[in-house]
C-alpha positions as CSV (number, residue, x, y, z in Angstrom):
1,X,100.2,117.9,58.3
2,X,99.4,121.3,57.3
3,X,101.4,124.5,58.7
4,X,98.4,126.1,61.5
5,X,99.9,129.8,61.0
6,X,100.1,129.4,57.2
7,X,96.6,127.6,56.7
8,X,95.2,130.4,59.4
9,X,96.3,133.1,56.8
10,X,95.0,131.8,53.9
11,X,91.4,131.2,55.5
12,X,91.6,134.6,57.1
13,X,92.7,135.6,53.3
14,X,89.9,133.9,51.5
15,X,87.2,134.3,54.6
16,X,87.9,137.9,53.7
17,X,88.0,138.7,50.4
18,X,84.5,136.5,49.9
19,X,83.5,138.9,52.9
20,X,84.2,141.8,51.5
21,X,86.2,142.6,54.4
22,X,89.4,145.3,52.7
23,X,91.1,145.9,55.8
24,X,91.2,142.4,57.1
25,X,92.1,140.9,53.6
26,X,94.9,143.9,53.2
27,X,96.6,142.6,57.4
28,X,96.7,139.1,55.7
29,X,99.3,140.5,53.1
30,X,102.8,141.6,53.1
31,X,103.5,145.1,51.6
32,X,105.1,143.6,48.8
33,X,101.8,141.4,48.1
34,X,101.3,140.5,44.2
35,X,98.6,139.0,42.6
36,X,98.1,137.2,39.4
37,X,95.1,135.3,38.1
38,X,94.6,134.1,35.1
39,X,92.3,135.4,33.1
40,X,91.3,137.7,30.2
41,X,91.6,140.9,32.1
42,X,89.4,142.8,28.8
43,X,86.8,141.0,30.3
44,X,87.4,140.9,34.3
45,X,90.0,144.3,34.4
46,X,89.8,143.5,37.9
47,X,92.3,140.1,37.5
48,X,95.4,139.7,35.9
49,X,98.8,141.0,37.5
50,X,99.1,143.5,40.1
51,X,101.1,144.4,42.8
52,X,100.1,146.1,45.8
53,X,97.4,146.3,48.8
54,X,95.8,148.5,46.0
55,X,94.3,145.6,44.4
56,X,92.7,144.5,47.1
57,X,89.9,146.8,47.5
58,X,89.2,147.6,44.0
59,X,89.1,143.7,43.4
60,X,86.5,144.2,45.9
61,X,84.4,146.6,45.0
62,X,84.5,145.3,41.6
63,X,83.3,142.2,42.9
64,X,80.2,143.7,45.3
65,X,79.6,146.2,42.0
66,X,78.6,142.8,40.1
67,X,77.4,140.6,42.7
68,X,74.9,141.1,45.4
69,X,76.5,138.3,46.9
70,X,79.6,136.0,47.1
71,X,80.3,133.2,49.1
72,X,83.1,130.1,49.0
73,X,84.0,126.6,49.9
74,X,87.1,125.8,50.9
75,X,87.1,122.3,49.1
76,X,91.0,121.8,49.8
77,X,94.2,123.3,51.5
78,X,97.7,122.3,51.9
79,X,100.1,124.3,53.5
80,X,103.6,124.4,54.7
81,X,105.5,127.4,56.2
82,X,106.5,129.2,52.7
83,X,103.5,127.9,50.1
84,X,99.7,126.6,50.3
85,X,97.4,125.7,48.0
86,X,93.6,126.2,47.6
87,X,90.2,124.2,45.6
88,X,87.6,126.7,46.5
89,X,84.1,126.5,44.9
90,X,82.8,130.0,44.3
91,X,78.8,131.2,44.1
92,X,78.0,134.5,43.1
93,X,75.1,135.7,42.4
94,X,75.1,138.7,39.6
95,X,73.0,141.8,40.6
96,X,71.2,142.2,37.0
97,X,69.7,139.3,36.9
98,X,69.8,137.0,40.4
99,X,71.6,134.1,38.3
100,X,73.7,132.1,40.3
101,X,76.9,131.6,38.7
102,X,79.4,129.0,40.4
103,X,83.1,127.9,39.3
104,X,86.3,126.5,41.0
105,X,89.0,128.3,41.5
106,X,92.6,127.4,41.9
107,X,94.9,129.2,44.2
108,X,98.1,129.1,45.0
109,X,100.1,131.4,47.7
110,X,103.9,132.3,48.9
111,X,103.5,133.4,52.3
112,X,106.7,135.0,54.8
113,X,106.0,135.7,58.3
114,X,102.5,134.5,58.3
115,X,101.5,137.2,55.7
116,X,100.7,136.0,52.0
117,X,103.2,137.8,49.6
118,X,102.1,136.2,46.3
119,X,98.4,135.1,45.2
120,X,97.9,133.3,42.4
121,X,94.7,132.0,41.0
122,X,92.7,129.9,38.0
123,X,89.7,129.0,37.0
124,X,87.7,128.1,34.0
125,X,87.3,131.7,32.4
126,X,85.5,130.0,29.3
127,X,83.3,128.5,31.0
128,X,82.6,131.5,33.4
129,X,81.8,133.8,30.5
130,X,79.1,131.3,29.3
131,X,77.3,131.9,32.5
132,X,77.6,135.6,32.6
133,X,76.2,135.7,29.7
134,X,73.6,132.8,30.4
135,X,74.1,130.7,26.7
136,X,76.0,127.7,25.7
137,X,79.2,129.1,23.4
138,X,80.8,125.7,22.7
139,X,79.3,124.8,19.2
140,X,80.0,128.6,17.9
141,X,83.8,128.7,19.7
142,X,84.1,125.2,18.1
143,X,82.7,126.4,14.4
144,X,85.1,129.9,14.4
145,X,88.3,127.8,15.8
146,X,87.6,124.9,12.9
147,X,87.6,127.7,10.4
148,X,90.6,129.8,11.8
149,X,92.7,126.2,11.8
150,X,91.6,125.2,8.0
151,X,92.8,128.7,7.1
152,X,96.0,129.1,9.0
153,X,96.7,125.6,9.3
């Protein structure tokens, strides 16, 4: 049976960032909150490893910047009173061009005294590229990688 406080934060955590909502996102974290998600930060400067509320709201602006809108389902949790785990499926729509781009994301958090002090996340960033930029990459990745392994191999 899940932890109610811990599995509270993290829906108050996730309900918030998806929101938009800064100030209620930054009461769900401890002080010492660090984030790290996975992914090439050259191409979403917004991820990677930080440390800080600072994050937060320039996560989310970066966010509302590139999508007129974002939205989530919670497709898992587990919690107990120190960790919980997330499946969310994401939707955001991009600004430039209305396409709907969806992915699943992975998130993990280390929470004290009901507030999260570590977020970690994952997703697909391969695949979310491909629909950013609305084309199949798969054959040309697969083509470059064959010919990087026959000469380095």
């Amino acid at each position: 049976m899940n932890n109610q406080q811990s599995e509270k934060c993290v829906r108050a955590f996730l309900d918030s960032y998806y929101a938009g909502d800064v100030a209620r996102m930054e009461a769900c974290c401890a002080d010492a909150f660090v984030s790290l998600t996975h992914a090439p930060v050259e191409i979403f400067p917004h991820l990677g490893f930080h440390q800080g509320k600072d994050w937060i709201a320039q996560a989310i602006r970066i966010q509302q910047e590139r999508y007129s809108e974002r939205r989530y389902t919670l497709e898992f949790i587990i919690a107990n009173e120190t960790q919980a785990a997330t499946l969310t499926q994401a939707a955001l729509i991009k600004r430039s061009d209305q396409r709907v781009i969806t992915l699943y994301v992975g998130e993990f958090f280390t929470l004290r005294d009901s507030l999260v002090t570590e977020h970690r996340s994952m997703f697909d960033s391969f695949d979310l590229v491909q629909q950013l930029l609305g084309h199949d990459l798969t054959d040309e990745f697969t083509t470059r990688m064959k010919n990087v392994m026959r000469n380095n191999g």
